[in-house]
FIKOLVO-402907 format. One record per residue: x, y negated, z negated of N, C-alpha, C in turn; residue in three letters; residue number from 1. Coordinates in nm, 4 decimals. Atoms other than C-alpha are relative to their C-alpha. Layout:
      npx      npy      npz     capx     capy     capz      cpx      cpy      cpz resn resi
        X        Y        Z        X        Y        Z        X        Y        Z  ALA  NUM
...
This chain:
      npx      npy      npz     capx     capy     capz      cpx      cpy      cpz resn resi
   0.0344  -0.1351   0.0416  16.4954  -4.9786  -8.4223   0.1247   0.0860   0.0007  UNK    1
  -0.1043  -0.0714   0.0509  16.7495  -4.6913  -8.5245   0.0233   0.0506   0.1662  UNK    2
  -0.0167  -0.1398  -0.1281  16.8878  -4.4683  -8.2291  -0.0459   0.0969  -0.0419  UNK    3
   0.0422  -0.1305  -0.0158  16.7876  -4.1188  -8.1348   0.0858   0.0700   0.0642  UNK    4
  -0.0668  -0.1073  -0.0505  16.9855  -3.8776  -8.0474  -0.0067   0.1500  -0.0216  UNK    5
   0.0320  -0.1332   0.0479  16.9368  -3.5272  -8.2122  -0.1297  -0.0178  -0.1009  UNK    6
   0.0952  -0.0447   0.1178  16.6665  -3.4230  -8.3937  -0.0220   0.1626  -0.0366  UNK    7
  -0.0452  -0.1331   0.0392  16.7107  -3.1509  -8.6123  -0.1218   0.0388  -0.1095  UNK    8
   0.1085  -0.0434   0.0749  16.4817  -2.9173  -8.8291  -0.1333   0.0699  -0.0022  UNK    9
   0.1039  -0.0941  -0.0192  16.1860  -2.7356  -8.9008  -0.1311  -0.0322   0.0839  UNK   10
   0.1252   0.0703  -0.1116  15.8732  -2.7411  -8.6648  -0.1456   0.0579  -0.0541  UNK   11
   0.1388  -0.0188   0.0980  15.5352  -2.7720  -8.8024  -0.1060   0.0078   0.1421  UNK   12
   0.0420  -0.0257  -0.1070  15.2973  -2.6484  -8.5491  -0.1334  -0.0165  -0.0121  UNK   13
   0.1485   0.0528  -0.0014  14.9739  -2.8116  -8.5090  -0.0842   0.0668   0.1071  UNK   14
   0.0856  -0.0640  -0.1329  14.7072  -2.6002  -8.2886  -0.1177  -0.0824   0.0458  UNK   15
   0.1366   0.0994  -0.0794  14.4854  -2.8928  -8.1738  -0.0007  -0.0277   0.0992  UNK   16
  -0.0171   0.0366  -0.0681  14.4015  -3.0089  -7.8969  -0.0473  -0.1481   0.0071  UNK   17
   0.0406   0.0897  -0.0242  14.3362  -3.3656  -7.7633  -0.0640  -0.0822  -0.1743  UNK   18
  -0.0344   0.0717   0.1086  14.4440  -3.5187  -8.1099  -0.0272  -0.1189   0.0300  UNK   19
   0.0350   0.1347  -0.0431  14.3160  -3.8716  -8.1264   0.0517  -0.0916  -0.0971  UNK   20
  -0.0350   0.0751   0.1404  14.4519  -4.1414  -8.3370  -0.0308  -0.0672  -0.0999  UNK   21
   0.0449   0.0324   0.1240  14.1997  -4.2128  -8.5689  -0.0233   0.1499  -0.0830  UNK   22
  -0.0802  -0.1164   0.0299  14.2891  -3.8299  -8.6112   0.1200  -0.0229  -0.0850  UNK   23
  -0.1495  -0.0551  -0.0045  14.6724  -3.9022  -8.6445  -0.0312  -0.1278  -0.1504  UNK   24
   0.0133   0.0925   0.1413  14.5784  -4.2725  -8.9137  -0.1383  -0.0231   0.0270  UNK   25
   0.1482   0.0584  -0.0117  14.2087  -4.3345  -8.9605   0.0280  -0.1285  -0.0431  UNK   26
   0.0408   0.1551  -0.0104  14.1167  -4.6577  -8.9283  -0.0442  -0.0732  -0.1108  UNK   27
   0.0238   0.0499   0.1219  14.0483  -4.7397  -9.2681   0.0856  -0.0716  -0.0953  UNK   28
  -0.1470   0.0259   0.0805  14.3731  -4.7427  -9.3476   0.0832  -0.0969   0.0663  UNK   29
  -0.0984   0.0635  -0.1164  14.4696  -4.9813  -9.0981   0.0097  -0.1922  -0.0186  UNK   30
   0.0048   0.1060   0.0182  14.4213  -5.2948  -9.2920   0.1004  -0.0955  -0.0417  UNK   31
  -0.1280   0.0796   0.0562  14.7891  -5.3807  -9.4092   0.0572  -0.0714   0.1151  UNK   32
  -0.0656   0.0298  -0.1411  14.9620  -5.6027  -9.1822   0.1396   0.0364   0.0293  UNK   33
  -0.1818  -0.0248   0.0028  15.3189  -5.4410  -9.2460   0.0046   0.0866   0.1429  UNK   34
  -0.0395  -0.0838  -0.0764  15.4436  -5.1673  -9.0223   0.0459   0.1220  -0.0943  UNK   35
  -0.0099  -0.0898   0.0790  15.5028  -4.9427  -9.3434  -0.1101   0.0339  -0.0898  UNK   36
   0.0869  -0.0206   0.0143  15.3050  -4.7581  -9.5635  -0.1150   0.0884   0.0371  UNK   37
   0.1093  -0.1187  -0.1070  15.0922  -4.5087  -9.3058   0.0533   0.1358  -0.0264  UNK   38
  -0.0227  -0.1398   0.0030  15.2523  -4.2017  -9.4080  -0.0727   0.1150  -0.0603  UNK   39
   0.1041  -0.0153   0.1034  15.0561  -4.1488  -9.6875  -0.0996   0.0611   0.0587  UNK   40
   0.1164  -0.0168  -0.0175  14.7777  -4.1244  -9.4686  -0.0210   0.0779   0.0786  UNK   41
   0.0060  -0.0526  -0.1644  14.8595  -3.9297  -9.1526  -0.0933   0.1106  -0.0360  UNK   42
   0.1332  -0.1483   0.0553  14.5773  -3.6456  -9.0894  -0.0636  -0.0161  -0.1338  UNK   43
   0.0421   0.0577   0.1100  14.4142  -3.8106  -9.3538  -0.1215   0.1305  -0.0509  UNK   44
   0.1367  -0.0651   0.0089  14.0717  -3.6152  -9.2926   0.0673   0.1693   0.0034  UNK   45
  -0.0803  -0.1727   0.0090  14.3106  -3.2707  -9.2769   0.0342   0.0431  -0.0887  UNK   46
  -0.0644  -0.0286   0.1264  14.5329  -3.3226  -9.5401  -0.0813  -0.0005  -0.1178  UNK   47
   0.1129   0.0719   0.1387  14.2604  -3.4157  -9.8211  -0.1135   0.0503   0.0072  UNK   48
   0.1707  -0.0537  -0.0239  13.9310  -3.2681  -9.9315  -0.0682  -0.1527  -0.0407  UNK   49
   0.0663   0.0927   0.0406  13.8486  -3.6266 -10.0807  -0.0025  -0.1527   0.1172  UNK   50
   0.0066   0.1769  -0.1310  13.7959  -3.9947  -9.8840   0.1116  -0.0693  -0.0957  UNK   51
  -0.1589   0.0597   0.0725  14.1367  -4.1609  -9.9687  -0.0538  -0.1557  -0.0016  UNK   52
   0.0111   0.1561   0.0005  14.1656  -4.5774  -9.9800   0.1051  -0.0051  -0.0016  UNK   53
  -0.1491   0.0571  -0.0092  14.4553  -4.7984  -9.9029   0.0848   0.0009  -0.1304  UNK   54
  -0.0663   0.0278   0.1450  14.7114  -4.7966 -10.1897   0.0186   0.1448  -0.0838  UNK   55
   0.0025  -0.1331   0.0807  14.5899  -4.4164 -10.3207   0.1754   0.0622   0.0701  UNK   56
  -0.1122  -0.0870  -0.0764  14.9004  -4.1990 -10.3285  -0.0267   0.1643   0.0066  UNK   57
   0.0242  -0.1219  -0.0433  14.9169  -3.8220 -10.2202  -0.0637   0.0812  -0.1246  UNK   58
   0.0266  -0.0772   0.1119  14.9463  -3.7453 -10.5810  -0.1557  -0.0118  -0.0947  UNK   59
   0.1098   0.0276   0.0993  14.6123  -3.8757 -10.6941  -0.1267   0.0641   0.1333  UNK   60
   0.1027  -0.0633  -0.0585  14.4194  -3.6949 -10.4235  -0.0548   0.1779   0.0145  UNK   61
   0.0136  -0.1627   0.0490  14.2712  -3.3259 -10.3866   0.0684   0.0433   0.1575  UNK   62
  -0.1061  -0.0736  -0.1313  14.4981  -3.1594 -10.1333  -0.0513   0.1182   0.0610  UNK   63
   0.0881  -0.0952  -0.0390  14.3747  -2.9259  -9.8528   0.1074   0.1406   0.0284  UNK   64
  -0.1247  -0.1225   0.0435  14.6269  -2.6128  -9.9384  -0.0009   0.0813   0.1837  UNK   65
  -0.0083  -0.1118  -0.0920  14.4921  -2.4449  -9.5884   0.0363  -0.0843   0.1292  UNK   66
  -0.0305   0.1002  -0.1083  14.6012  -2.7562  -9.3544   0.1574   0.0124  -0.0132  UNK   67
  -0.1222  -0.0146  -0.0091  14.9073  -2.6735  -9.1923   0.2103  -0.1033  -0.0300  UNK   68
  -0.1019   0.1017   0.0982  15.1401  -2.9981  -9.3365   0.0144   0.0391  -0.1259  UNK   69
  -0.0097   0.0276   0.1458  15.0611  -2.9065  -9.6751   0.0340   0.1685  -0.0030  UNK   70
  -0.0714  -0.1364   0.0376  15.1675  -2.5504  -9.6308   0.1838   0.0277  -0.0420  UNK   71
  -0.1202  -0.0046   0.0369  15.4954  -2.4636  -9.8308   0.1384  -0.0108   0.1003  UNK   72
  -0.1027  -0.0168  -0.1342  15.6828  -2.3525  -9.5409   0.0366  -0.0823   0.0966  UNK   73
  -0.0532   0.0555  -0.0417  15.6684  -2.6334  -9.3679   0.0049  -0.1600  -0.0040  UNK   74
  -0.0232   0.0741   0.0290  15.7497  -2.9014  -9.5938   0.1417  -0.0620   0.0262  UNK   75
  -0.1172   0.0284  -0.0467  16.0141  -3.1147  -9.4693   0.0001   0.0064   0.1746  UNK   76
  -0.0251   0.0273  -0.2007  15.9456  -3.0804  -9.0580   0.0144  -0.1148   0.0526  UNK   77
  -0.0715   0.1290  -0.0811  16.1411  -3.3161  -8.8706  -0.1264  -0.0199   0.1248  UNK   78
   0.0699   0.0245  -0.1626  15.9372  -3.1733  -8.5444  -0.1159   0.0174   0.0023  UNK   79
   0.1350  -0.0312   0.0003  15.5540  -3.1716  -8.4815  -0.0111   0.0680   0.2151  UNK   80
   0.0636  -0.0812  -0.1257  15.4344  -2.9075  -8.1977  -0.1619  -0.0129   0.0358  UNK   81
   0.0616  -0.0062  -0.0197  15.1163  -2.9825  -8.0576  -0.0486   0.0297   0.1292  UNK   82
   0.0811  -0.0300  -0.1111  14.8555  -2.9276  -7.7675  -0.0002  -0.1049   0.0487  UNK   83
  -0.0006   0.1020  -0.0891  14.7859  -3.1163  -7.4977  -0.0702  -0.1455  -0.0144  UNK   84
   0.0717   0.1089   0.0073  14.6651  -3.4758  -7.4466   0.0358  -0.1104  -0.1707  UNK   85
  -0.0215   0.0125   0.1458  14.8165  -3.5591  -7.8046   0.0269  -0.1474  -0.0014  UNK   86
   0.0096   0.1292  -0.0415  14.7557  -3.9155  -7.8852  -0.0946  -0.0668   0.0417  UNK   87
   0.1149   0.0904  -0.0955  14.4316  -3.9890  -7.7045  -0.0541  -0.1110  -0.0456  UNK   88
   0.0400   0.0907   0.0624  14.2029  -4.2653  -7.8441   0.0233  -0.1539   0.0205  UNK   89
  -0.0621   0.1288   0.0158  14.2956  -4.6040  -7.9581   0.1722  -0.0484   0.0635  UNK   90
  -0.0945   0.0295  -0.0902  14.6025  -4.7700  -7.8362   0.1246  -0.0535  -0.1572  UNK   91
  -0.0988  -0.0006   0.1070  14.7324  -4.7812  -8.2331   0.1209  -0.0275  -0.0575  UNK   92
  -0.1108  -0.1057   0.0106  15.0693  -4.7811  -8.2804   0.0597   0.0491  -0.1273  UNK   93
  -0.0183  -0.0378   0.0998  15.0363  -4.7403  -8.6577  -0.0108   0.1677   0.0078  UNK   94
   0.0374  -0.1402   0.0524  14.9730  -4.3586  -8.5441   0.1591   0.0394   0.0096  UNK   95
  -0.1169  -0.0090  -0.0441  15.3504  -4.3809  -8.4115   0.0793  -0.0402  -0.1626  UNK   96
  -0.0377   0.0778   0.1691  15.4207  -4.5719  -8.7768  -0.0388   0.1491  -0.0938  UNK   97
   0.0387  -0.1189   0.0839  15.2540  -4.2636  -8.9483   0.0490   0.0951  -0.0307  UNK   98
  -0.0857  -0.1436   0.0054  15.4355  -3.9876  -8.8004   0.1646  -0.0558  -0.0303  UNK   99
  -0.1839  -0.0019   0.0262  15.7957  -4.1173  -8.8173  -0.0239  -0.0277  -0.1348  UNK  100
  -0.0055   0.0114   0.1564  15.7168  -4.2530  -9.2064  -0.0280   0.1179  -0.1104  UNK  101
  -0.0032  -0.1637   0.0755  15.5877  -3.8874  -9.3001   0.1115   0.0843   0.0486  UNK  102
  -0.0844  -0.0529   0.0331  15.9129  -3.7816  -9.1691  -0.0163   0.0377   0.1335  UNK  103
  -0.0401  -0.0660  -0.0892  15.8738  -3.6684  -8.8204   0.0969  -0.1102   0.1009  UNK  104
  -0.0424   0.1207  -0.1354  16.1204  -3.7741  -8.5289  -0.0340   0.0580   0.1216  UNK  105
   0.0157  -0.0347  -0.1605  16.0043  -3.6111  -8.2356  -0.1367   0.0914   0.0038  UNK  106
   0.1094  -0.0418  -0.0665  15.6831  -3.4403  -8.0978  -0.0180   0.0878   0.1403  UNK  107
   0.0290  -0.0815  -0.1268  15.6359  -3.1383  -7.8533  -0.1203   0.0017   0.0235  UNK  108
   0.0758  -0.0140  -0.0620  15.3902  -3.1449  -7.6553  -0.0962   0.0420   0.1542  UNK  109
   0.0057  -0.0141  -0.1555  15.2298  -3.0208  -7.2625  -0.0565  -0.1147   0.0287  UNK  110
   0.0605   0.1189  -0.0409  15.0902  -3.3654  -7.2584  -0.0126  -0.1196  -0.0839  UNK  111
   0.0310   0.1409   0.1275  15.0424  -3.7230  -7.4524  -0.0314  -0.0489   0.1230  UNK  112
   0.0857   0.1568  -0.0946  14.8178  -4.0360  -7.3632   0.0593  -0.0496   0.0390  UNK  113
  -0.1056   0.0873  -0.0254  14.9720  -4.2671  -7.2047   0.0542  -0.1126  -0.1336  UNK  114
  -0.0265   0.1144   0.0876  14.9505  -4.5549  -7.4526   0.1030   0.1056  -0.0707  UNK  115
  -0.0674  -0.0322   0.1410  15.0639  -4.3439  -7.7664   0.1559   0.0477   0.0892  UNK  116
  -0.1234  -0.0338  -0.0591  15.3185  -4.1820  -7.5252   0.0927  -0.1329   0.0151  UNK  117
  -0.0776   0.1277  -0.0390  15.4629  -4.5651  -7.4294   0.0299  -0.0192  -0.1310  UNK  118
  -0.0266   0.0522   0.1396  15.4342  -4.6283  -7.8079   0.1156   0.0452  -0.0760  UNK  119
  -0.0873  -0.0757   0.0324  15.6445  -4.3826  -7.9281   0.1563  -0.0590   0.1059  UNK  120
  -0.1370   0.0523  -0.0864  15.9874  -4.5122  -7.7126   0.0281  -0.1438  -0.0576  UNK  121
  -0.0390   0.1373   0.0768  15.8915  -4.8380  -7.8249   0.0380  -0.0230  -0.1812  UNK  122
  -0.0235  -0.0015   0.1571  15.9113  -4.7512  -8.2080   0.1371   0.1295  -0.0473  UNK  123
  -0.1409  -0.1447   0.0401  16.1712  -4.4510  -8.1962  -0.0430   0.1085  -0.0316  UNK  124
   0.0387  -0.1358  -0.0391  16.0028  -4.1263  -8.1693   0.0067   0.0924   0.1262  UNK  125
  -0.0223  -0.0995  -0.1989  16.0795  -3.8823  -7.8903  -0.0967   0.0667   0.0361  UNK  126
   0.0634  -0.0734  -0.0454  15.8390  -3.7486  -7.7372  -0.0043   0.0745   0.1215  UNK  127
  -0.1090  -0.1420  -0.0996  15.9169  -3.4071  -7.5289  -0.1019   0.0553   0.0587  UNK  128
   0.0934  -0.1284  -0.0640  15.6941  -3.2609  -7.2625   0.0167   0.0768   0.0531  UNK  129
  -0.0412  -0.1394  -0.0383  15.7171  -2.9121  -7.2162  -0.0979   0.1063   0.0461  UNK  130
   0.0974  -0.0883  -0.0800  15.5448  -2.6643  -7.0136  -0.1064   0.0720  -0.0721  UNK  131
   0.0509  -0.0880   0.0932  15.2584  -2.5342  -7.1926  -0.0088   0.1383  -0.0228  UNK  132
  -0.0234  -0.1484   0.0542  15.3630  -2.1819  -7.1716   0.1324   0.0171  -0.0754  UNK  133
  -0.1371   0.0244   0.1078  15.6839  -2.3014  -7.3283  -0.0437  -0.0386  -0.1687  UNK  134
   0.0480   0.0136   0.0907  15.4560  -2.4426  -7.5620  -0.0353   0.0864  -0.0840  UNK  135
   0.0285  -0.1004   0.0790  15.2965  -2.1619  -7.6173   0.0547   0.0824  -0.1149  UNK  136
  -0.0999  -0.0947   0.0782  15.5875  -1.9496  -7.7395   0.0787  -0.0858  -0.1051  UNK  137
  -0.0391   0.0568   0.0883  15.6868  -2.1814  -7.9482  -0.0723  -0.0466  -0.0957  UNK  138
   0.1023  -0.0087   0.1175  15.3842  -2.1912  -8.1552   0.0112   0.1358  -0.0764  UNK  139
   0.0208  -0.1007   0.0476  15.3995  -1.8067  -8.1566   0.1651  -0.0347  -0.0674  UNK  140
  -0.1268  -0.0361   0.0967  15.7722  -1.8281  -8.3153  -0.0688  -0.0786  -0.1519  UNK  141
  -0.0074   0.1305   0.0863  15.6921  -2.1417  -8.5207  -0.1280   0.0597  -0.1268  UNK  142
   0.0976  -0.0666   0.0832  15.3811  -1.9150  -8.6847   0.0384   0.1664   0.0113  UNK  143
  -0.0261  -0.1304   0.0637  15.5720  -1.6097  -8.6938   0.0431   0.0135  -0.1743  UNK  144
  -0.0177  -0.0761   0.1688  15.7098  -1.4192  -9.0503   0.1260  -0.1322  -0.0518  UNK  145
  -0.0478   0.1045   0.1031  15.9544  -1.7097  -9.1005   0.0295  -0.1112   0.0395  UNK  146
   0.0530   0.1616  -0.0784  15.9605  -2.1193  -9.0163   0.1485   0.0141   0.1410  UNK  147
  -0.1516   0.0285  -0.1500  16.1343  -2.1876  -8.6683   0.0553  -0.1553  -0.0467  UNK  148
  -0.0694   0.1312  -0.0167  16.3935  -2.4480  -8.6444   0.0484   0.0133   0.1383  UNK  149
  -0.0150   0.0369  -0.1348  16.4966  -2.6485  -8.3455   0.1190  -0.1224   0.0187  UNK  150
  -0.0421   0.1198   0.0231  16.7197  -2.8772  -8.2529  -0.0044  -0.0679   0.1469  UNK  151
   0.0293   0.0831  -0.1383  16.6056  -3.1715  -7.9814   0.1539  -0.0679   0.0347  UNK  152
  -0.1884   0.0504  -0.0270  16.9370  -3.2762  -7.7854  -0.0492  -0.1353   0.0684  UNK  153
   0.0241   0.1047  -0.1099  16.8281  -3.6259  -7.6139   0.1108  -0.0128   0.1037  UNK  154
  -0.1108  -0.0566  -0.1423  17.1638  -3.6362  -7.4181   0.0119   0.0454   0.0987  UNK  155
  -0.0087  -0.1270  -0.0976  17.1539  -3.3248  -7.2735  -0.1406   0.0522   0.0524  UNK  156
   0.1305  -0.0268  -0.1109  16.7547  -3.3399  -7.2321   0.0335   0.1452  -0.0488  UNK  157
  -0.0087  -0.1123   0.0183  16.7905  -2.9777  -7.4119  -0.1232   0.0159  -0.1245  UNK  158
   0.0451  -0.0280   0.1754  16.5650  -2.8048  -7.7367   0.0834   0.1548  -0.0070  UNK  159
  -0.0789  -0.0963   0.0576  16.8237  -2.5413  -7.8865  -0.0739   0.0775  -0.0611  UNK  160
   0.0837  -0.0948   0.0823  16.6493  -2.2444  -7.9947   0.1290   0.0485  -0.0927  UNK  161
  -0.1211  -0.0810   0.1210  16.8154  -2.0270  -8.2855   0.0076   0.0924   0.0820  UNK  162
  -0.0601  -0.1216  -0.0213  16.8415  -1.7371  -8.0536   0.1150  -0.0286   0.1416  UNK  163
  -0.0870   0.0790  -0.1248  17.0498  -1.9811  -7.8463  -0.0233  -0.0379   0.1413  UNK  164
   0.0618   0.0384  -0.1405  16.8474  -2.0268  -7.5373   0.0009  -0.2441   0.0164  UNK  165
   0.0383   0.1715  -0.0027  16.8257  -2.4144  -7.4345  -0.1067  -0.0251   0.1005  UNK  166
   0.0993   0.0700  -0.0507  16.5074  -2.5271  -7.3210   0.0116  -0.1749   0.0780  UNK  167
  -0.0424   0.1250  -0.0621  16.5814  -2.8246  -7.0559  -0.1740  -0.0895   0.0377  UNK  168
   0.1066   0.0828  -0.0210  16.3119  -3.1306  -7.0570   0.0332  -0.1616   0.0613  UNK  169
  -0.0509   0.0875  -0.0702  16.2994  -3.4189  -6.8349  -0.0474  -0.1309  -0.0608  UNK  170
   0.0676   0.1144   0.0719  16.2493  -3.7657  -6.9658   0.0568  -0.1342   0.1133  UNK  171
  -0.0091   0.1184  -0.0895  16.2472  -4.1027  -6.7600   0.1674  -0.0536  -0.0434  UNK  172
  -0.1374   0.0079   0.0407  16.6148  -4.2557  -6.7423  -0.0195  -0.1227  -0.0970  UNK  173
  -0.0260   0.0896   0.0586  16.5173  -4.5991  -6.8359  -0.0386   0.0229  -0.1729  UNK  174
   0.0619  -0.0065   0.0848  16.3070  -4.5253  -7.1506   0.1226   0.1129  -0.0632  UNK  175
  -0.1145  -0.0170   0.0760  16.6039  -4.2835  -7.2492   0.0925  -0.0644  -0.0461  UNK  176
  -0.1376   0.0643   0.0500  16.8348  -4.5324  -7.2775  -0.0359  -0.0781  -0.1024  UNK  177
   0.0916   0.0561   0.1140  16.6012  -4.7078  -7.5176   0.0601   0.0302  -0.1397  UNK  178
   0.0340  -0.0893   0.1169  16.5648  -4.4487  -7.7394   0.1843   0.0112  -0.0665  UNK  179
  -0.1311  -0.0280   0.0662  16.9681  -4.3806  -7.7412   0.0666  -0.0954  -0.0648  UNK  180
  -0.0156   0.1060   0.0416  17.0468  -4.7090  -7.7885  -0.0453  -0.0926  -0.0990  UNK  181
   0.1012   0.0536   0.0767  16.7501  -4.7995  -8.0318   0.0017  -0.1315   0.0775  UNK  182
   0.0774   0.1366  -0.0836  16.6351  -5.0760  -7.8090  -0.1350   0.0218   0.0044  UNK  183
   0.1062   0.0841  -0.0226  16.3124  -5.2405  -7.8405  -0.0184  -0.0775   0.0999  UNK  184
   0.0484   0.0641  -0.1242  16.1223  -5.4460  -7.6057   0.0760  -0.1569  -0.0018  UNK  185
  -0.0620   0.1343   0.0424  16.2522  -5.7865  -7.8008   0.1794   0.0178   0.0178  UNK  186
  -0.1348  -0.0403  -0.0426  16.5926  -5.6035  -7.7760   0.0566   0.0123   0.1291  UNK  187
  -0.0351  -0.0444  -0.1529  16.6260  -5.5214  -7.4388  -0.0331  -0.1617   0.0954  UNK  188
   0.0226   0.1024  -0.0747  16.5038  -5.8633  -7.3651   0.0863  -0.1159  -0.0471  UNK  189
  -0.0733   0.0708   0.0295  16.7679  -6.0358  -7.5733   0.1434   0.0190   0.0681  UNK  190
  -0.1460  -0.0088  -0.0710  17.0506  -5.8382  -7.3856  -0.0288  -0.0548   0.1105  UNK  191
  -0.0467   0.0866  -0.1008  17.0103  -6.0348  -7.1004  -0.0463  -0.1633  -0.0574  UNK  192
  -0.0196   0.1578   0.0804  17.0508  -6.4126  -7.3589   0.0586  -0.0575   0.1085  UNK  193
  -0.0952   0.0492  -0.0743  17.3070  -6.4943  -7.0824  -0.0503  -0.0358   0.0908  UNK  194
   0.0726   0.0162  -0.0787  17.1190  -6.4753  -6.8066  -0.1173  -0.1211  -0.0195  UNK  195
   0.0959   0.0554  -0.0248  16.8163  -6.6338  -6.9406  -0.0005  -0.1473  -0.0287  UNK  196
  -0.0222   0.1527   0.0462  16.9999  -6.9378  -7.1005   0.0448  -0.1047   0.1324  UNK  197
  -0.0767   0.0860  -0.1198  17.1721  -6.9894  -6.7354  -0.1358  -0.0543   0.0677  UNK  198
   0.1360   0.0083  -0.1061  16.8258  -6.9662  -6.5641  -0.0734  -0.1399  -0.0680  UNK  199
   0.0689   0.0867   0.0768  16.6740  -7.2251  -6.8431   0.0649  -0.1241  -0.0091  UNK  200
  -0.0530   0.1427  -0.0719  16.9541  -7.4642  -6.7528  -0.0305  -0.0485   0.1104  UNK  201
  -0.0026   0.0346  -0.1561  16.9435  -7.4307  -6.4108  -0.1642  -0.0679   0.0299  UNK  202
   0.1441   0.0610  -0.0308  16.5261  -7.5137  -6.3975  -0.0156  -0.1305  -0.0810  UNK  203
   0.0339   0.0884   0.0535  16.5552  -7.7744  -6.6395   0.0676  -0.1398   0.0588  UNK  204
  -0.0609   0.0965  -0.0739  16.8261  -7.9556  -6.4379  -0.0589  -0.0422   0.1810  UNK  205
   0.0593  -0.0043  -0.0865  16.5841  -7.9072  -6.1476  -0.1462  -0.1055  -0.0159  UNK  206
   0.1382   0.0440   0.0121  16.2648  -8.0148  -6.2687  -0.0306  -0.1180  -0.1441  UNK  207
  -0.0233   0.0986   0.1687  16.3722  -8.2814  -6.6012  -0.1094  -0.0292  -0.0216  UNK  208
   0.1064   0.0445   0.0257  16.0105  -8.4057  -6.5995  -0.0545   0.0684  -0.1009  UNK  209
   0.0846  -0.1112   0.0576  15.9061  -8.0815  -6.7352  -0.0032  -0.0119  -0.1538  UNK  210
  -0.0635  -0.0397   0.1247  16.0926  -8.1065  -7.0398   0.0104  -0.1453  -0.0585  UNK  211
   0.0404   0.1593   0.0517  16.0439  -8.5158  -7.1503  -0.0500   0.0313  -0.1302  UNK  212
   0.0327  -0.0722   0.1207  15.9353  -8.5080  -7.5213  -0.1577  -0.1248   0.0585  UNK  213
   0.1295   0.0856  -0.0083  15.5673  -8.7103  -7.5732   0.0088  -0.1578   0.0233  UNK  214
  -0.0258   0.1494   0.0367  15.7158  -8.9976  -7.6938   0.1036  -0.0814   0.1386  UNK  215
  -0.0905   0.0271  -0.0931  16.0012  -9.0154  -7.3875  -0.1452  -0.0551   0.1078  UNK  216
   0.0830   0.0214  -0.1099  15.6704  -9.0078  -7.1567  -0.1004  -0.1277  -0.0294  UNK  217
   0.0805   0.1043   0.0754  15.4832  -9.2756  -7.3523   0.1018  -0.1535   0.0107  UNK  218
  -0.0986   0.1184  -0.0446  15.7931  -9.5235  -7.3115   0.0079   0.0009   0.1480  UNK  219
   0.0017   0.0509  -0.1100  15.8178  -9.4731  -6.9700  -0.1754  -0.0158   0.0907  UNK  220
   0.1040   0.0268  -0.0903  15.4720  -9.5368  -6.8645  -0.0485  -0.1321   0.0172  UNK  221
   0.0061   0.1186   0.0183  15.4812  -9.8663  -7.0321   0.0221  -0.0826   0.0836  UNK  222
């Protein structure tokens, strides 16, 4: 997966609470076996006055003008602001596939599920929890007279306001280094190859039986 380090851009401010993720991709849409493809669909039942199907694109559907994605202003948001619990539901991680393919990299929130929260680190989305009265005020900018921008610092564990304040957020060390590094689970388990090739000598020169092919064990039983 890519690294993370900044995320920059406009913040689209969702007022829900306890978002669920046949909310974030309905389940209808969940029949491809790729990992691409879900963007299309995110807030499916928000974005759309019509029932979509796999394959439809944005442009062949009726668009819901008063759902806050499809509002002018904040076409193009890197960041999604939501309420608490964000994520609940299924254990998905096409909802994690959804939001980074419609373009977001990071997610404020005073709370996420656990799963979707674990999911997100494992696919490269940041997800930032921030005090919900921090939250708060950052809905009221983000829906004031003109779009807020932000910029997430992973590094420094900062969100840069425009009137220059830095908002400091704490994130686990290991699961940061993930994210900075773009490490995956298959990644993080290949940087120690060295280790695991010594360990896979060392038991095999211990226990040789283990490792006999069918045919080796079929000659010697003779």
């Amino acid at each position: 997966m890519n690294p993370v380090r900044i995320v920059s851009g406009v913040v689209a401010p969702l007022d829900r609470a306890n978002v669920d993720t046949d909310q974030i991709i309905p389940k209808q849409f969940l029949k491809s076996i790729r990992r691409t493809g879900f963007g299309d669909y995110l807030f499916d039942a928000w974005r759309f006055l019509d029932e979509g199907d796999l394959g439809m694109t944005p442009n062949e559907r009726r668009i819901n003008h008063d759902f806050v994605l499809n509002q002018p202003r904040y076409q193009g948001a890197r960041i999604l602001l939501a309420r608490e619990n964000f994520g609940c539901g299924s254990s998905r991680e096409h909802a994690v596939w959804s939001l980074m393919e419609f373009g977001f990299g990071c997610v404020i929130a005073p709370s996420f599920a656990d799963i979707f929260f674990s999911n997100c680190f494992k696919n490269g989305l940041l997800p930032v929890v921030l005090d919900a009265a921090l939250v708060d005020e950052l809905f009221r900018l983000a829906t004031g007279p003109a779009p807020l921008e932000l910029t997430v610092d992973l590094p420094e564990q900062t969100i840069r306001l425009p009137d220059g304040r830095a908002l400091p957020f704490a994130i686990d060390a290991d699961r940061k280094r993930t994210l900075l590094e773009g490490l995956d689970e298959i990644q993080l388990t290949l940087a120690h190859g060295a280790a695991i090739e010594a360990f896979e000598a060392r038991h095999r020169a211990r226990m040789p039986w283990l490792f006999r092919s069918n045919h080796q064990k079929g000659a010697s039983s003779v």
